[in-house]
N, C-alpha and C positions, 0 to 999 in steps of 0.2 A: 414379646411379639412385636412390641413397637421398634426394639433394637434390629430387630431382625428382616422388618418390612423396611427399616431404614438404611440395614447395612445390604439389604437384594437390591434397593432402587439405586446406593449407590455406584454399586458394582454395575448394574445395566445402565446407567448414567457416563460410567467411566468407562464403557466398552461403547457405548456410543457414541461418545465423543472422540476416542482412540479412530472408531472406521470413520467417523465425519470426515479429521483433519484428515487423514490418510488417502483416501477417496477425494477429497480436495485439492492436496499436496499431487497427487496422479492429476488429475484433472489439470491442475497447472501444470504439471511437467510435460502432458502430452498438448499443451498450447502452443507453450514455449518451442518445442522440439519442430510442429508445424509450423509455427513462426519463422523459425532460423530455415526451414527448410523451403516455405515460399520464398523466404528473401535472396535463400540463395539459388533459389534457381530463376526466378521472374527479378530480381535486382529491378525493384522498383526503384522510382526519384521521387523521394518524401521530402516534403518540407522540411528543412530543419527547425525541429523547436516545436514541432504539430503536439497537441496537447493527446494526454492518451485518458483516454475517458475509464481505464478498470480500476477499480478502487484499489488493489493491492501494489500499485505500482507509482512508482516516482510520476510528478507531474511534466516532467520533459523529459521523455528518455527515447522519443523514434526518431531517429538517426540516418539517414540514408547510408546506403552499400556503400562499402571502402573498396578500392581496389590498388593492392600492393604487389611487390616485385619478392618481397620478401616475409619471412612466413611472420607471422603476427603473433605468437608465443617471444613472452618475455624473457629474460634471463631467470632460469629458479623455479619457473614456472611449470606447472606440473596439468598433465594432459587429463582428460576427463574419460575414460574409456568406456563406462557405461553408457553415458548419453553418445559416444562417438556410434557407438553400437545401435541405438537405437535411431542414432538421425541417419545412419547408412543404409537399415532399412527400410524407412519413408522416403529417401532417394531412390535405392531400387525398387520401388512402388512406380514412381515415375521414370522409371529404363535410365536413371544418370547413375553411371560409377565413378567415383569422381579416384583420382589417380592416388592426393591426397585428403586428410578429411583433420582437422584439429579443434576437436573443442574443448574450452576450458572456460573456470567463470573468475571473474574479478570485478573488480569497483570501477564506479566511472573516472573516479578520480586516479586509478591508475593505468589509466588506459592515454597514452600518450596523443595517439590521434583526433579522440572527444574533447579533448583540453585543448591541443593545437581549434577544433573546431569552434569552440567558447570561445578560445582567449581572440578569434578574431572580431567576434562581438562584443568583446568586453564585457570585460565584471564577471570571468567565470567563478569565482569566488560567491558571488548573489546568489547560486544557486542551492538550494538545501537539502537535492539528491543526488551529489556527488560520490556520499561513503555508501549508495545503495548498491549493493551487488545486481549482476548479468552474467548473461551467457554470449559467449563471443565463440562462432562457429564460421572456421576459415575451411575454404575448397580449392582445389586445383586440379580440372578437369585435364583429361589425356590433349596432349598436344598444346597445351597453354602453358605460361611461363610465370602469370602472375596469378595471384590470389584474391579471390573472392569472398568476403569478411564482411559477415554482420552479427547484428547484436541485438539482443533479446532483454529486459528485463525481468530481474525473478520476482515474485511476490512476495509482500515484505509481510512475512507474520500471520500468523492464524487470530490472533487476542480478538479479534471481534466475534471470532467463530468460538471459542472457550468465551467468550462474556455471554453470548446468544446459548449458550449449551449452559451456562451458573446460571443464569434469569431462570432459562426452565426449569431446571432441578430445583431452584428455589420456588419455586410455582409448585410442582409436581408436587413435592415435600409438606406446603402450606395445606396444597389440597387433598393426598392421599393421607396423608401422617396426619396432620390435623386432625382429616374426618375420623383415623383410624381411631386416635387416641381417645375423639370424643365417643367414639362408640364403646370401646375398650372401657374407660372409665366408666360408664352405664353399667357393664357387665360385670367390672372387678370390684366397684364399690360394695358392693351386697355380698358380693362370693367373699370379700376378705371380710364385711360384719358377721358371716354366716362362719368363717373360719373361727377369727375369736368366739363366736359364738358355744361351737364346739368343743374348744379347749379349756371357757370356762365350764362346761357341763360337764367334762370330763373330771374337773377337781374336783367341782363344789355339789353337781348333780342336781342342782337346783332350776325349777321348772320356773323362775320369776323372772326370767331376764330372755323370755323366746322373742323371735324376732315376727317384726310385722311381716309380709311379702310385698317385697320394692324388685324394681328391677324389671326387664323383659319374662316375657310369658314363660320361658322354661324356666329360668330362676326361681321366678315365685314360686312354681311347682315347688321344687326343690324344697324352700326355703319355708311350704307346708308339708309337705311328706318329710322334712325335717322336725320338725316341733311333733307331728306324731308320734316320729318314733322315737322322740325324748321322753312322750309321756310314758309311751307303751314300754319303757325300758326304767324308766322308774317308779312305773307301777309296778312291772314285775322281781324291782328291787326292796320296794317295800315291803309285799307281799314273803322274798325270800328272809328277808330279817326279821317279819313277825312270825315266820315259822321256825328260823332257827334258834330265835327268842324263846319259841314255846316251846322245843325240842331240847335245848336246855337245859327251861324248868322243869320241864319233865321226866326229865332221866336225872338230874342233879338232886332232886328230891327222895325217888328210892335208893339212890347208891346212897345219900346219906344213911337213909336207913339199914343198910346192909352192913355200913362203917358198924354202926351198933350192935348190931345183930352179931357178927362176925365175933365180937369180944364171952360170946357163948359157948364159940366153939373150944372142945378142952384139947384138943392135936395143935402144939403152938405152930410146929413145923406151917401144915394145914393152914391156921389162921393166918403166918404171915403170908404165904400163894393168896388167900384171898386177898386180903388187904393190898396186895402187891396189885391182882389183877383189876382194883377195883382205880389203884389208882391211875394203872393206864387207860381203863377208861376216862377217866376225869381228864386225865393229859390230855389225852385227843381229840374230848368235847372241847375242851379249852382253844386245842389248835383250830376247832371248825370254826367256832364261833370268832375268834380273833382272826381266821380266815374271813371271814363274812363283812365282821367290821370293815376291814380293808379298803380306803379309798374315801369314806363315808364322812361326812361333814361331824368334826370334832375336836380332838387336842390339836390348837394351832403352834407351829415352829415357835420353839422360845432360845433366845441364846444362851450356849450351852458348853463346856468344856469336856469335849468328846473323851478326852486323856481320864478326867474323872470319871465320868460315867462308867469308865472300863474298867477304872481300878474301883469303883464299888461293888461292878456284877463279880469282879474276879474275887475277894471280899468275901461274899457270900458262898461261892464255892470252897475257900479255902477253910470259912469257918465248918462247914459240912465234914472237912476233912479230906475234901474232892482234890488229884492232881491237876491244878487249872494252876497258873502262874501267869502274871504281865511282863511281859519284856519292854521291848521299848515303844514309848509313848512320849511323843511330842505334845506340847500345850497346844490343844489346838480349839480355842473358841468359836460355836458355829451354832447356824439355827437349825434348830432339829426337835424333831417329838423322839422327848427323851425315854416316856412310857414303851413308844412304839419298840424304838433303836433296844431299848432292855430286853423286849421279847425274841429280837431276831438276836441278838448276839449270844443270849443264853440256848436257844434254838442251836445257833452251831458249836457251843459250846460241849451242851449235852450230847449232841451229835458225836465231838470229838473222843469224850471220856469213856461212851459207850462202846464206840467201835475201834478206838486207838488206845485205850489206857489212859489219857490225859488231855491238855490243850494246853496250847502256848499263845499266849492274846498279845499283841502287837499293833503301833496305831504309826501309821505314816501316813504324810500328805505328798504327794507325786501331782505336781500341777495346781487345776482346780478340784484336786479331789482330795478328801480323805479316802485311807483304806484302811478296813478294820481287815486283819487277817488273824486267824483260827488256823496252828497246826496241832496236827497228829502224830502218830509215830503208827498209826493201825497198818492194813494192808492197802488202804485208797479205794479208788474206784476206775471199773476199765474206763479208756479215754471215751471209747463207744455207747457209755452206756451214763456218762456225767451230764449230760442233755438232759437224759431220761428221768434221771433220778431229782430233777426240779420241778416235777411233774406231781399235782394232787396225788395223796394215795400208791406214789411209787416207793417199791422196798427194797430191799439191796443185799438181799441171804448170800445171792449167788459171789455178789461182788466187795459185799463187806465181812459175810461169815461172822453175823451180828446172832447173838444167842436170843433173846430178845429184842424190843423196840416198839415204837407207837404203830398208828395209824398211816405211815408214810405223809406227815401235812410240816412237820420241821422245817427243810428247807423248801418247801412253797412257800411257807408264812413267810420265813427270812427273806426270799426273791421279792413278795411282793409288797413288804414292810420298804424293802431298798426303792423298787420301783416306784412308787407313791410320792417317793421325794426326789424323783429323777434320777435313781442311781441303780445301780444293778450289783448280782449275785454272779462271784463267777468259780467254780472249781476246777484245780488241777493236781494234778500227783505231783507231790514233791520225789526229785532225784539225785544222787549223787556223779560226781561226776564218772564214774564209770554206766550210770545209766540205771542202779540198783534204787527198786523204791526202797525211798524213807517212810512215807506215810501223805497223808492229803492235807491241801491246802485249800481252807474254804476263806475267799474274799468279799468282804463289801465295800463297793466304791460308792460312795457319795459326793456330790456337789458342796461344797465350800460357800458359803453364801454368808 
């Protein structure tokens, strides 16, 4: 805001000074042009040497009328047709048409006549507005022979007028920007402790570190209808954890008993469907509750060699008998919850074996990221429906033509296991290059740190 009140003042600052000098520069030019135009037609007898009282001009420049036989343009010298333009107007103001009309502007010192007029005073050299430019406007009315010449000085310079336009801008600046900034900082101080504020509530969720209310009368508001709805959002998070705690227990305690029970039944076919469906239950209680966990003050980042972590999940599937395979894997040391990263990568793993026949685990770093990639060879998923399928409880019959599966919480877990450490979940169908799926590719990018 401050950049912005600073870059509008000085644009209106620098358009004002633009019409000042401009409007100034006129103003002189239509002095000058009256000037040459009383002297040539009233040819007064001025002192030589009369002091001129306007601040932008030389300290002796009024000259009396010359009056010559021959026109007063030098050799080389080049006519002035705009101002000739304008001072034939303010002549025919006053009924003179003069026959000829010559203005043009140069210095005094080469004006042959002003020198002849010094040098009979002596010391024209003494003088220290000799290299100041004028305007020299010669006439020669109908039926005359000789020339009527005089001379005008221009105004030397605007700098006082841009000094007097920098003083105020530096005034304006001290006093709008100044005051802005001290108000601004009143305002932003609280709103950025009330930002961190949020970002650490967001990690850690901890209600110890709420803020006082500082600040102007909205703020404060703010900064208590803030701290409420931190309580009210981690009361209603406590509350969901000591119910999915006790939902759990709950259900984890009869499927045990069922595990047992189940060893009764004499149709082996029979016992293993239960025993199968008992333990997609389990899987899926597993996924709510490590859904739940999610975000919650616990395993902190330890450094980690992501390359091993991968080749031990893959390890375990291989011992199973499972087609899971590591390709390539760079050493890549990094802080991470390694508990966590276990869950989401066996997540896309199971994913893969279930709806592709296999996975292929893969560890590259691109930038500040790792990316853990998971292919398939299955059918994929439409590009329409990849969004969806990141979604709690979404399932994929239509698009994966999965015979089985859980609860649809897989890849949520995976998404939100990535997000928790600033990284993200991202899916696409792999293709060949005539366009024919291969199978899906499930990625996690994470931060490097």
């Amino acid at each position: 805001m401050l950049l912005a009140v600073a870059a509008a003042l000085l644009v209106a600052q620098g358009l004002s000074a633009v019409l000042q000098v401009q409007a100034a520069r006129q103003r002189a030019e239509s002095r000058a042009m009256n000037a040459l135009a009383f002297q040539l037609v009233a040819e007064p007898r001025m002192v030589f040497g009369q002091r001129h009282r306007h601040r932008d001009t030389p300290r002796w420049t009024r000259l009396r009328i010359q009056r010559t036989d021959t026109s007063p343009l030098l050799p080389g010298e080049s006519r002035d047709g705009a101002r000739e333009q304008a001072l034939t107007a303010i002549l025919a103001e006053q009924n003179i048409a003069p026959v000829e009309l010559v203005v043009t502007g140069r210095t005094w010192r080469q004006d042959g006549w002003v020198m002849q007029q010094l040098a009979e005073r002596g010391r024209p050299e003494a003088y220290d507005w000799l290299d100041y430019p004028f305007l020299l406007a010669a006439m020669r009315r109908d039926g005359e022979t000789s020339w009527t010449v005089a001379r005008v000085p221009l105004p030397q310079g605007d700098q006082w007028r841009i000094s007097r336009l920098a003083l105020q801008t530096l005034v304006l600046y001290v006093v709008l920007v100044g005051g802005l900034a001290l108000l601004l900082r009143r305002i932003t101080r609280p709103l950025a402790a009330l930002t961190t504020r949020v970002e650490d509530f967001a990690r850690t969720r901890d209600l110890s570190g709420q803020l006082a209310p500082t600040g102007p009368q909205d703020m404060r508001r703010l900064i208590v209808a803030h701290n409420a709805m931190e309580a009210r959002i981690a009361a209603l998070l406590d509350e969901k954890d000591v119910m999915l705690g006790a939902i759990g227990h709950d259900l984890k305690t009869p499927l045990a008993a069922l595990r047992v029970r189940i060893e009764s039944v004499p149709d082996t076919a029979e016992r293993a469907r239960m025993a199968a469906t008992i333990e997609d239950i389990v899987h899926s209680l597993d996924d709510m509750l490590w859904l739940a966990r999610v975000g919650r003050p616990g395993e902190e980042p330890e450094r980690t060699d992501m390359a091993a972590l991968l080749e031990s999940v893959v390890e375990e599937y291989e011992d199973l008998g499972q087609p899971v395979t590591l390709e390539e894997a760079d050493r890549l040391p990094m802080a991470l919850r390694a508990l966590w990263l276990r869950r989401a990568v066996r997540n896309l793993v199971d994913n893969a074996v279930r709806y592709g026949g296999g996975a292929r685990v893969s560890l590259q770093r691109e930038g500040t990221s790792a990316v853990v990639r998971v292919d398939d060879d299955g059918p994929g998923i439409a590009e329409d429906a990849q969004d969806a399928m990141l979604l709690p409880f979404a399932r994929g019959e239509t698009s994966r033509n999965r015979g089985t599966g859980g609860a649809g919480l897989g890849l949520t877990l995976a998404r939100a296991i990535a997000e928790q450490d600033g990284g993200a979940l991202r899916l696409a169908n792999r293709r060949d290059s005539d366009g024919r799926l291969l199978g899906l590719r499930a990625e996690l990018h994470l931060p490097v740190r």
